[in-house]
N, C-alpha and C positions, 0 to 999 in steps of 0.2 A: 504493500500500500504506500504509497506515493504522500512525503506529508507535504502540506501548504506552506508555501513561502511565499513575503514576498519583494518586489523587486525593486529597486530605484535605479532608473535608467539615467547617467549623467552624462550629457552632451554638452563638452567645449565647441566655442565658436567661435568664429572671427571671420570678418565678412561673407558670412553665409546668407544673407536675406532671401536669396535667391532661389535656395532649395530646402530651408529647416524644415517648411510645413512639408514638404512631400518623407520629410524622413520620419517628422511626428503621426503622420498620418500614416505611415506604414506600421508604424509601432502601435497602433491602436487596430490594426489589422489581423495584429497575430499574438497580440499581449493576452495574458491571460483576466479576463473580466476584474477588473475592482482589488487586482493582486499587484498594480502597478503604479508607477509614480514616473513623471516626469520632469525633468530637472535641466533646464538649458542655461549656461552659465557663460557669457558674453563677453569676451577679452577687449573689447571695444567699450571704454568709457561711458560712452553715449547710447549704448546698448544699442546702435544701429540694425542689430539681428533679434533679438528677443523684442524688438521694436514691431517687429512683423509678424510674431505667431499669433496668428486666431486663435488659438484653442486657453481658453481661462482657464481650464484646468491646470495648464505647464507654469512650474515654476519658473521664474526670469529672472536670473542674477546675472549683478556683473563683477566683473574682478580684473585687475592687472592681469594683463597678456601674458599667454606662457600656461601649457596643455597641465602642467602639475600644479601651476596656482589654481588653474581656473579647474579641475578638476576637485583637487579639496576644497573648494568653497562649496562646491556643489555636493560633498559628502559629507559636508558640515550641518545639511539640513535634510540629508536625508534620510530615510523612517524604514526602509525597507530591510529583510532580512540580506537578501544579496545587492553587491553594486555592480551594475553593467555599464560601464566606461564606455561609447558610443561617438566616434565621429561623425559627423556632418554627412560626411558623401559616404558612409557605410553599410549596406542594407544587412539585416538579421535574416539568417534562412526561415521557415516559417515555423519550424518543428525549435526556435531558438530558446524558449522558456523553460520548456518540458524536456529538452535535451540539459540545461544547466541543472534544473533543478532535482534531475536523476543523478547528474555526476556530483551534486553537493551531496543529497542523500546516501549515494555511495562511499562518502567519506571523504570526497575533493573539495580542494579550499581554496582553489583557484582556477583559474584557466582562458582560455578563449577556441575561437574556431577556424578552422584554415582557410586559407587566401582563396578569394577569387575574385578576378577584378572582370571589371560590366565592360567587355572587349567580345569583336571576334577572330582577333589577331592572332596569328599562331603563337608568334612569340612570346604574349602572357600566358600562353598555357606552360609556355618553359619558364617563366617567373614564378608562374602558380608553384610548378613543380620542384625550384628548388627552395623557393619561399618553406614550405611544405616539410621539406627535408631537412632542411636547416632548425625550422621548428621544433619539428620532432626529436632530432637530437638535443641542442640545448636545451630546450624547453623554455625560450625567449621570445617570445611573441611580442608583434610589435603590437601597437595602441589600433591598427585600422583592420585587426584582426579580432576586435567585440572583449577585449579584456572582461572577465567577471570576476568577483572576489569575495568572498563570506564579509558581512559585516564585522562580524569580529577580529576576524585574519587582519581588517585594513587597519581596524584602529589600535591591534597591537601595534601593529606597525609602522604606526604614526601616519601612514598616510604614504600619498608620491612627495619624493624629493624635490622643491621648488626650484629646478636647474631648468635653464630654456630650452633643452633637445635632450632626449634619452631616457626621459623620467619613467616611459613604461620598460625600458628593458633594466634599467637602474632600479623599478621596481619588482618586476619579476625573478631578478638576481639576488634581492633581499627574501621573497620566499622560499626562494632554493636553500639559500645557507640558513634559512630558518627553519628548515625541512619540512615545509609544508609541501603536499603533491599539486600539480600543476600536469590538469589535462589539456588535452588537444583535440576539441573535440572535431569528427572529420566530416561535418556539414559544414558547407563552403557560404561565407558571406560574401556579397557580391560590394568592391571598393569601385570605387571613379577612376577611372584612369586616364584623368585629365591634369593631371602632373605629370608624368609620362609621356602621355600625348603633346605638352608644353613645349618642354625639356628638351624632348626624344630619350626614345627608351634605353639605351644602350649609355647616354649620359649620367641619364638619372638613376640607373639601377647599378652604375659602377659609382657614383658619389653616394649611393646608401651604403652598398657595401664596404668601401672606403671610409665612411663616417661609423659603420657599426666594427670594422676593424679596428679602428687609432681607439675609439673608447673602452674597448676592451683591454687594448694594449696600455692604457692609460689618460689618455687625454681629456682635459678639462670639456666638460658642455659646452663651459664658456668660450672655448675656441673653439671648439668643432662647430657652435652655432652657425657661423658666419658661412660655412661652406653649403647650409642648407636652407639659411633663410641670410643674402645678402645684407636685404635693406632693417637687419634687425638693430635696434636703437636700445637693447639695453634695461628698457623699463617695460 
């Protein structure tokens, strides 16, 4: 028997106007009835984004820029038993509830689900597939892979790191050595691959790789920012 949980969905923003409701509206798609919370937290001052959501039910904060600030503020007010870290352009497969909320009852205190980006390009299938592989061994999931994490698990552990680039693998790295299990679970969320598409793929996915190499090997957020977000100012 399957117990009830439930969930607080937190979504960092920063000029998203343009697609929040399609993402909020998907999540009321496949959420589970009156088990769920909504949480959108606006790195933009002016909340330029949480400006735009129709739905009264979603909470609207805002906070200084930066996916681990603006994420703990957003778990700073939320009620749920699980937290599901959610970017912008990242859609939940539709089984995403009842899939988490088997692998906590199983004993998981963490996890997310593997890559799949909204392409019919061949070549993201060979992203998909080393994103996937790379996953599975370390067990490092990035943040546009649906992070979820028990309530309790986050606030032993204070939370994400308030560093501008890395905070999900810098926090995933903190459950490992804390020896908490961290699944993988193998429904595929579908990401935007409009970063990519920008960039071009072959740029972008050798400056991730090279940004997720130097921080392992040691390197500060604070330098490594600049190689992924040029025009970053700092505050």
């Amino acid at each position: 028997m399957t117990t009830r949980v439930s969930f607080s969905i937190i979504i960092p923003v920063l000029n998203e106007a343009s697609i929040v409701n399609n993402t909020i509206r998907h999540i009321h798609e496949i959420a589970p009835p009156d088990d769920f919370e909504i949480i959108v937290v606006d790195g933009d001052s002016g909340g330029s984004t949480v400006r735009c959501i129709g739905d009264e039910k979603v909470a609207k904060l805002t906070s200084p820029k930066g996916r681990g600030r603006q994420m703990n503020k957003g778990a700073s007010v939320a009620t749920g038993d699980i937290f599901l870290f959610l970017h912008t352009d990242t859609e939940l497969p539709g089984e995403a509830f009842r899939k988490i909320a088997a692998s906590v009852e199983a004993g998981g205190s963490a996890g997310a689900f593997d890559l799949g980006i909204k392409s019919e390009r061949r070549i993201f299938r060979l992203i998909e597939h080393m994103v996937d592989l790379r996953t599975r061994l370390a067990r490092l999931p990035y943040g546009d892979q649906a992070i979820f994490v028990r309530r309790d698990v986050f606030e032993i552990l204070g939370g994400y790191s308030e560093i501008p680039i890395m905070e999900d693998v810098e926090f995933m790295r903190r459950l490992k050595r804390s020896g908490y299990k961290i699944e993988i679970l193998p429904e595929k969320v579908q990401t935007s691959p409009r970063r990519w598409e920008e960039e071009g793929v072959l740029t972008c996915t050798l400056r991730n790789w090279t940004i997720m190499t130097l921080y392992l090997l040691g390197r500060s957020p604070e330098k490594l920012v600049r190689h992924y977000y040029p025009d970053w100012d700092g505050r």
